[in-house]
C-alpha positions in Angstrom: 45.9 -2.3 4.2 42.3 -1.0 4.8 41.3 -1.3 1.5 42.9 -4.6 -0.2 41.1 -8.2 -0.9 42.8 -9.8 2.4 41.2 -7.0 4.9 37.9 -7.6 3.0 38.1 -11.4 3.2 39.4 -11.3 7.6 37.1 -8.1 8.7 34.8 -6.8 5.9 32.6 -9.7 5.4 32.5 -11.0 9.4 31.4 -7.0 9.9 28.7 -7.2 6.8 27.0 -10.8 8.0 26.9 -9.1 11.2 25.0 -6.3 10.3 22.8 -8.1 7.8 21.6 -10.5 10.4 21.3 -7.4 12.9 18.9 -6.0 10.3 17.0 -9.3 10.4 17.0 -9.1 14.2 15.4 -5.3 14.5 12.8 -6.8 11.6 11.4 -9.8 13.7 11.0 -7.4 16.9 8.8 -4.8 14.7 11.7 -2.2 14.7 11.0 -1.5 11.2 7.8 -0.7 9.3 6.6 -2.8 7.6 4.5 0.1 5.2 7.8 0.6 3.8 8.4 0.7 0.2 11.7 -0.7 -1.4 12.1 1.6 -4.5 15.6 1.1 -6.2 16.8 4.1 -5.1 16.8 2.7 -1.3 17.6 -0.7 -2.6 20.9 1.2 -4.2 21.0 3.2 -0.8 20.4 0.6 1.7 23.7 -1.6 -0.1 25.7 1.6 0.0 25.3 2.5 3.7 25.6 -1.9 4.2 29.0 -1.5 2.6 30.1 2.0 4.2 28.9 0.3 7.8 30.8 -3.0 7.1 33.8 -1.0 6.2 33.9 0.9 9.5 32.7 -2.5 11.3 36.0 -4.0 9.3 38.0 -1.5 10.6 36.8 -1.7 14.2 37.9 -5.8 13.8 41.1 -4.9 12.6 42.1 -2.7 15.5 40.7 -4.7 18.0 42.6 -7.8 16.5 45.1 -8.7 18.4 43.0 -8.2 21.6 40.4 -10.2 20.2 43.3 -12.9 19.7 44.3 -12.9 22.9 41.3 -12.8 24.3 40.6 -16.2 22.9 44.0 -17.8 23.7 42.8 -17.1 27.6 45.3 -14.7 28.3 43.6 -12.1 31.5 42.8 -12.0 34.6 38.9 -12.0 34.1 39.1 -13.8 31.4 36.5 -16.4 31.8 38.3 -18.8 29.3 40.7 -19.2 32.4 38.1 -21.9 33.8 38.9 -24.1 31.3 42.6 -23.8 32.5 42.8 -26.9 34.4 40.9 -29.4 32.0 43.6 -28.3 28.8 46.5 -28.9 31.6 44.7 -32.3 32.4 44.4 -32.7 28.9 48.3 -32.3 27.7 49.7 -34.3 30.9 47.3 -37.2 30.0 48.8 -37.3 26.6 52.3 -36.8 27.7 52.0 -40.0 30.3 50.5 -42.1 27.5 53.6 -41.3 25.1 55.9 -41.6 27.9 54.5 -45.3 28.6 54.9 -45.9 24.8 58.3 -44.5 25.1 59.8 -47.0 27.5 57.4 -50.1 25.4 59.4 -49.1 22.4 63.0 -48.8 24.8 62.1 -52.1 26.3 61.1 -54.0 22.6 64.7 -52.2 20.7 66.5 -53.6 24.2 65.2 -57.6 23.8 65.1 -57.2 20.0 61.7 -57.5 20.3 59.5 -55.8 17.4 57.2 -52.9 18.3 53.7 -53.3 17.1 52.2 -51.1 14.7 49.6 -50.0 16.6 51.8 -48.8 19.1 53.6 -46.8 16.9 51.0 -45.4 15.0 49.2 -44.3 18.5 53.1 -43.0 19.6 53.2 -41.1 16.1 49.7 -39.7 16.6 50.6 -38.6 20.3 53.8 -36.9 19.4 51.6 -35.0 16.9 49.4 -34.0 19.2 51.8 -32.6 21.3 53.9 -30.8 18.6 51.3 -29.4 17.0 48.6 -28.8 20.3 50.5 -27.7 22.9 53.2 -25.9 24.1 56.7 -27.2 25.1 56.1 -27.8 29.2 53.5 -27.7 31.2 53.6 -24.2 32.9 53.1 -22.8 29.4 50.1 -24.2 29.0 47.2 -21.9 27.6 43.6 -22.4 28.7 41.8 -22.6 25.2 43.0 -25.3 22.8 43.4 -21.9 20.3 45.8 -20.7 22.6 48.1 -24.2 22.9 48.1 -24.1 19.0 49.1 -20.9 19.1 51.9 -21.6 21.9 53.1 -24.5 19.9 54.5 -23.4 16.8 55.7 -20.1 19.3 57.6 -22.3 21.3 59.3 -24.4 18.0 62.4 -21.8 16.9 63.2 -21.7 21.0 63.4 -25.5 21.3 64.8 -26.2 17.7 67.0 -23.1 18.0 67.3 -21.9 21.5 65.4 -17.9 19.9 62.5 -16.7 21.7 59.8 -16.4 18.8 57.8 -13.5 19.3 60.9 -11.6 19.7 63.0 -13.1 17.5 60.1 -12.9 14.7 60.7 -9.0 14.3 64.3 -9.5 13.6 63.7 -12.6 11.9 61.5 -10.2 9.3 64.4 -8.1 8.6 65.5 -10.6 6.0 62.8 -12.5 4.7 61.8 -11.7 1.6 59.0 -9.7 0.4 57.0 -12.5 -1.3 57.5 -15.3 1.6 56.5 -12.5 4.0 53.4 -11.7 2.0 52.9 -15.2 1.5 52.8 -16.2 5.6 50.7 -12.8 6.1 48.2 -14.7 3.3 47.6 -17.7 5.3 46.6 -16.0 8.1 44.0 -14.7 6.6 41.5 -18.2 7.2 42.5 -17.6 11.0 41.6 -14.0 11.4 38.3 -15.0 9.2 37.4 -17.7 11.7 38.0 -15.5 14.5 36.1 -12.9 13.6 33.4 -15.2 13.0 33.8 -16.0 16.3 32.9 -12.4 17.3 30.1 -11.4 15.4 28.6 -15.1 16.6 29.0 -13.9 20.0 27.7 -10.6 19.4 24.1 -11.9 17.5 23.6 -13.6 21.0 24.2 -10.6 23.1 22.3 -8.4 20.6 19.7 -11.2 20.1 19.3 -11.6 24.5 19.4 -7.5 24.6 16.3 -6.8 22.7 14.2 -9.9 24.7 15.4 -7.8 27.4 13.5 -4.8 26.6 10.6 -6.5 25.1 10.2 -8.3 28.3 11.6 -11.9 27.0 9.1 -12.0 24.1 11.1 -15.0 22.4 11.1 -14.4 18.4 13.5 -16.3 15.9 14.5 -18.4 18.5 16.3 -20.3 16.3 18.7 -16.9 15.8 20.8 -17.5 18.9 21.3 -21.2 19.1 22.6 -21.2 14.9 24.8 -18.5 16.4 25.7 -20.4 19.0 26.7 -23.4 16.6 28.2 -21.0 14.4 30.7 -19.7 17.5 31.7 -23.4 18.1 32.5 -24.0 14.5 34.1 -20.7 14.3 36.5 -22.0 17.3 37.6 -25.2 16.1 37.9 -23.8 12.4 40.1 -20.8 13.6 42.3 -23.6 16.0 42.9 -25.5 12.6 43.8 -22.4 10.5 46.3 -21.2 13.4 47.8 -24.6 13.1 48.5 -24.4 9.3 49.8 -20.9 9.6 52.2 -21.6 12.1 53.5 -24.4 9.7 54.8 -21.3 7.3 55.8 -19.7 10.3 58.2 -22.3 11.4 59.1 -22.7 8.0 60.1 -19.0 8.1 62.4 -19.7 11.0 64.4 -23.3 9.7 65.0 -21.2 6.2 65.8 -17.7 6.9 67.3 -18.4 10.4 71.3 -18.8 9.5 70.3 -15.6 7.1 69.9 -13.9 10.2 72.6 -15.3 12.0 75.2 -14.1 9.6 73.5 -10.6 9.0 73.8 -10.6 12.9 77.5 -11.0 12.8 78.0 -14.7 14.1 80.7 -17.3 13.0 79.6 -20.2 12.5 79.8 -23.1 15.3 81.0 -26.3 15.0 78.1 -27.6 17.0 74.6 -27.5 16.8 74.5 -27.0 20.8 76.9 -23.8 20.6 74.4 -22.3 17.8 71.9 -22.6 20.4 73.7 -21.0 23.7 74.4 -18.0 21.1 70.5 -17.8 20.0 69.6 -18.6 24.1 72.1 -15.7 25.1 70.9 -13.5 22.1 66.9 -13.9 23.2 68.0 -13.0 26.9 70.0 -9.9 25.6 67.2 -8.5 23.2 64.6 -9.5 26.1 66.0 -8.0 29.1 68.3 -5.3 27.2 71.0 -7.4 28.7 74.2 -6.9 26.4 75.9 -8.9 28.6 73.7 -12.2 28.6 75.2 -12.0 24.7 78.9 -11.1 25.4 78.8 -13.9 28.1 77.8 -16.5 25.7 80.3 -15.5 23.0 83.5 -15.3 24.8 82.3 -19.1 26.3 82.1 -20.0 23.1 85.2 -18.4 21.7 86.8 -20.3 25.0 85.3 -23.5 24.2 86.9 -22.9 20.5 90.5 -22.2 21.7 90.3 -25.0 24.1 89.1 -27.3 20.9 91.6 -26.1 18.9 94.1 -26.9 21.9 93.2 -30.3 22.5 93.5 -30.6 18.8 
């Protein structure tokens, strides 16, 4: 995993633009001298300690991965992403009034017969995008970085489409994909963890780049140095909220195929009903959740009742 094209592409290269640009950095503040001859020998040497320092760089990224992630989906207490809390809340109830106002226009033009215009529909369509693909299901679940609600929104898909609890329900779910469609989701998270790492070393120049001011007593050089990083964090964001976005599409994909797979390796009839499928995968999260056998037992012998009763009636 340390060694293949994909680890390259997410952490290697983030980790060798890092340190090439650091390089450039100690240069414009004199750290180097400038005497210096470049034979081939320390061209040939300079590449191989790049590429042994990149690797360990890569490494670093990779273990720090998933703290990076949530770092940037605004999850912590000092977290300063948590500022921007109340503006992505403003933000999804603002879109949810305007499609609930569309809503009841479409309601009240389908009750007088009355035709819907396109507009209106294309802004409704547009909306219900939005929220699908931006935001969680409800407000309390609401992230405060617009990474974060992309993220939340395909998590929250296979528990309102299915009534399973994702994150959870993803490591069982794995048990019976196969090999090829599980390399193939892993691939296109590979733009994402790119963009995210990005993200890092951006952030990083500008701390570096402010640190050695510092010492030199704010002796501005390359000024230009931290605001391109600065644009290159921003881009970095939005790039790595769109390439979360196309890789929870495979993920949700994953669960709509593979889903009745795992319902059948886990034992379950089959309902009649969509809605009894769901109190099974509802009673199922709380049992693997909470180590509650019983939320699971519970929901099965309702069902089972529910069945008899149905059979009964019939």
């Amino acid at each position: 995993m340390l060694f293949d094209k994909d680890f390259a592409l997410r952490h290697m290269v983030p980790a060798a633009l890092f340190f090439i640009i650091s390089l450039g950095i100690m240069h414009g503040f004199g750290l180097f001298q400038n005497s210096i001859v470049l034979t081939e020998s320390r061209i040939l040497l300079g590449i191989f300690l790049i590429g042994i320092a990149s690797w360990i760089g890569g490494a670093c990224l990779f273990m720090l991965n998933t703290s990076i992630i949530r770092l940037m989906e605004g999850y912590g207490r000092c977290n300063p992403a948590r500022l921007l809390l109340f503006f992505q809340k403003r933000r999804y109830m603002r879109v949810k009034k305007e499609l609930s106002e569309l809503d009841k226009k479409l309601q009240y033009a389908i009750a007088r017969n009355q035709v819907f215009s396109l507009e209106s529909q294309s802004r409704r369509n547009q909306l219900s995008l939005e929220l699908a693909t931006r935001f969680p299901d409800d407000k309390r679940w609401v992230l405060p970085t617009a990474f974060g609600n992309t993220i939340r929104a395909f998590e929250a898909y296979p528990r309102v489409m299915y009534g399973l609890e994702s994150i959870q329900g993803w490591a069982r779910l794995l048990a019976v994909i196969p090999k090829e469609y599980r390399e193939l989701v892993d691939e296109t998270s590979a733009p994402m963890h790119f963009w995210i790492n990005i993200w890092v070393i951006s952030i990083l120049v500008i701390a570096q780049y402010n640190g050695y001011c510092l010492v030199y007593g704010w002796e501005w050089r390359m000024l230009f140095i931290p605001f391109a990083a600065f644009a290159v964090a921003c881009i970095a964001s939005r790039m790595s909220r769109n390439a979360a976005s196309d890789w929870g599409e495979w993920v949700k994909a994953a669960f709509d195929v593979f889903l009745p797979e795992l319902w059948a390796r886990l034992g379950f009839l089959h309902p009649d009903k969509i809605e009894q499928e769901q109190q099974i995968w509802v009673g199922f999260s709380q049992a693997i959740i909470y180590r509650s056998p019983s939320s699971l037992v519970a929901v099965r012998n309702k069902w089972r009742a529910k069945r008899h009763d149905e059979s009964l009636t019939s």
